[in-house]
C-alpha positions as CSV (number, residue, x, y, z in Angstrom):
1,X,19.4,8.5,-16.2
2,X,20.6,4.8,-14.9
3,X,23.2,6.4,-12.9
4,X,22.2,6.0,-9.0
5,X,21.6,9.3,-8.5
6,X,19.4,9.9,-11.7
7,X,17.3,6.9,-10.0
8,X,17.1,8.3,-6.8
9,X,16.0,11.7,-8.2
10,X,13.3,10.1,-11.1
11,X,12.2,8.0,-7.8
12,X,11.9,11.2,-5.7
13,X,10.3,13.1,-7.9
14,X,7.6,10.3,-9.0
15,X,6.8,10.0,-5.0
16,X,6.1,14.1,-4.7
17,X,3.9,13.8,-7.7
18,X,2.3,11.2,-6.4
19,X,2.0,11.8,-2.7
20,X,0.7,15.6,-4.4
21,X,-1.7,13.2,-6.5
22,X,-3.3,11.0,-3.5
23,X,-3.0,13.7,-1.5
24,X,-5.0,16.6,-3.9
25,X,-7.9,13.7,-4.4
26,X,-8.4,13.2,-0.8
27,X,-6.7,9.4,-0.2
28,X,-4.6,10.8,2.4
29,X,-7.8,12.0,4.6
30,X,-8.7,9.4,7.1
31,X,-12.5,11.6,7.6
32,X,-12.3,10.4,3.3
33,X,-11.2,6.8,3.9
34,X,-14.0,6.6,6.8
35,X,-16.6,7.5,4.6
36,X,-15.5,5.1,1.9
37,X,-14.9,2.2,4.2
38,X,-18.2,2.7,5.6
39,X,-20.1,3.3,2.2
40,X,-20.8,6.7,3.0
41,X,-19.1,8.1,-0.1
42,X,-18.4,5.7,-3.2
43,X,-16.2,8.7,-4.8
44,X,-13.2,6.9,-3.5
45,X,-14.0,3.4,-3.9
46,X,-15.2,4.0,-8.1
47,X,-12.0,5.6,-8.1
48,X,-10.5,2.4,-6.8
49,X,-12.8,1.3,-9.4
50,X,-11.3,3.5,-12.0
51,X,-8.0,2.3,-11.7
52,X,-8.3,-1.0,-11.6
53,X,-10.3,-1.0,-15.0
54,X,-7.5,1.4,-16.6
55,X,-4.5,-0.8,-14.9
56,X,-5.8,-4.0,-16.4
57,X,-6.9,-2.8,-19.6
58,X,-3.4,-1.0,-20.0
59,X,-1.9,-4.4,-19.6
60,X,-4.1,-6.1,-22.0
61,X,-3.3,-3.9,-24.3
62,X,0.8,-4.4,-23.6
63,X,-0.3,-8.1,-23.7
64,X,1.4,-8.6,-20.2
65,X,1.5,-11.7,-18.7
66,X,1.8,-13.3,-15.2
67,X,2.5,-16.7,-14.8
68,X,-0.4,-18.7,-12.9
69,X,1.4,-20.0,-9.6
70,X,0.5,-21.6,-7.0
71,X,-1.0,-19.1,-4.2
72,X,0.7,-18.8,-0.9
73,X,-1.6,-20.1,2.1
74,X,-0.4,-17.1,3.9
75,X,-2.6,-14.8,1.0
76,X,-5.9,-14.6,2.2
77,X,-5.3,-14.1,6.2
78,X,-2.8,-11.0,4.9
79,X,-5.1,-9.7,3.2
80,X,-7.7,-9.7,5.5
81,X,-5.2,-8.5,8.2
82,X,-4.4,-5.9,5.7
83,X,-7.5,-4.1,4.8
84,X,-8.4,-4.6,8.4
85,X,-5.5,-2.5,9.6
86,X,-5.9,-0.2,6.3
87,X,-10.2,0.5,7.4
88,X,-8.8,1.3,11.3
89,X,-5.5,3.3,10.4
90,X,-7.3,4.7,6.9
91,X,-4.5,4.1,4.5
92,X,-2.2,1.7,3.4
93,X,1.3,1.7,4.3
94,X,2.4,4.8,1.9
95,X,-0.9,7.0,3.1
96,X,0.7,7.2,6.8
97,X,3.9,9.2,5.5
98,X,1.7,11.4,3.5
99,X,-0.5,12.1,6.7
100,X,2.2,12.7,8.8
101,X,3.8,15.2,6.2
102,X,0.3,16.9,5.7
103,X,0.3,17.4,9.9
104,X,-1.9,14.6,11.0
105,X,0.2,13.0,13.8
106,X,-1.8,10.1,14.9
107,X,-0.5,8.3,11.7
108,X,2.6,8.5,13.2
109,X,1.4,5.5,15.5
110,X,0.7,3.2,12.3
111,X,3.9,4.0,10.9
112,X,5.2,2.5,14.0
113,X,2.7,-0.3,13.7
114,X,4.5,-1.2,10.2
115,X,7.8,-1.7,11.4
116,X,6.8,-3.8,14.1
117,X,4.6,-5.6,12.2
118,X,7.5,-6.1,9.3
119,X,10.0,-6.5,11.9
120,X,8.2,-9.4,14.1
121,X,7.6,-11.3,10.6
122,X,11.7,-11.2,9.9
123,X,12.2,-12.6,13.6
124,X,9.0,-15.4,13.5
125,X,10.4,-16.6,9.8
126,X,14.3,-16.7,11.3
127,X,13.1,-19.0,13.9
128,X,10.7,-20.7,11.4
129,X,7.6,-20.0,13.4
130,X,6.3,-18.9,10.1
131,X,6.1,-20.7,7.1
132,X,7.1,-17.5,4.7
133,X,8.8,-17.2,1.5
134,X,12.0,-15.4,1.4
135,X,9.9,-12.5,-0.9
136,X,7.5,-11.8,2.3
137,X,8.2,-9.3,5.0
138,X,10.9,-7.0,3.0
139,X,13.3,-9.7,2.6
């Protein structure tokens, strides 16, 4: 299964199951993601919860290390900018794709959003306007 094509199809089929998954527990659902950016519903947010908790215990168990580096300056302002855009969108950049492919059209508009995003950060970091590691922005 390391041929190309045995990768593309394990990598197809793990993205069905889980754009079924997110989709089946309601992360796809922007009224869902409303409600849990806004408190309304904690189902969502313990599930966040959930996985996090199994995640990190998993690799405890695996005794999986990361080295401590030094944090990028550009962290906290992207993540802010990132669960901003993920509270008025309601998902991250997968959820769009699933939206759009469960018939909810407007997530067609943060899809766009992405790429311009994605592709304004490759043209600011070419110019070095941006101080950005080469691992930032796709490349």
């Amino acid at each position: 299964m390391r041929t190309r094509g045995g990768i593309l199809l394990a990598n197809l089929v793990t993205g069905l199951a889980l754009g079924f998954t997110v989709t089946s527990i309601g992360f796809g659902d922007y009224a869902e993601l409303n409600r849990m950016f806004t408190f309304q519903d904690l189902r969502m947010l313990l599930s966040f919860f959930g996985a996090v908790v199994i995640i990190a215990s998993v690799f405890a168990l695996l005794r999986v290390r990361r080295d401590a580096g030094r944090v990028h300056a550009g962290v906290v302002p992207g993540a802010v900018l990132f669960g901003i855009g993920w509270a008025i969108s309601g998902g991250c950049p997968a959820i769009p794709i699933i939206q759009v492919a469960g018939g909810y059209l407007p997530a067609v508009i943060t899809i766009v959003g992405i790429v311009v995003g994605v592709r304004l950060c490759r043209w600011a970091g070419g110019r070095h306007l941006l101080r950005v590691d080469r691992g930032s922005c796709g490349g």
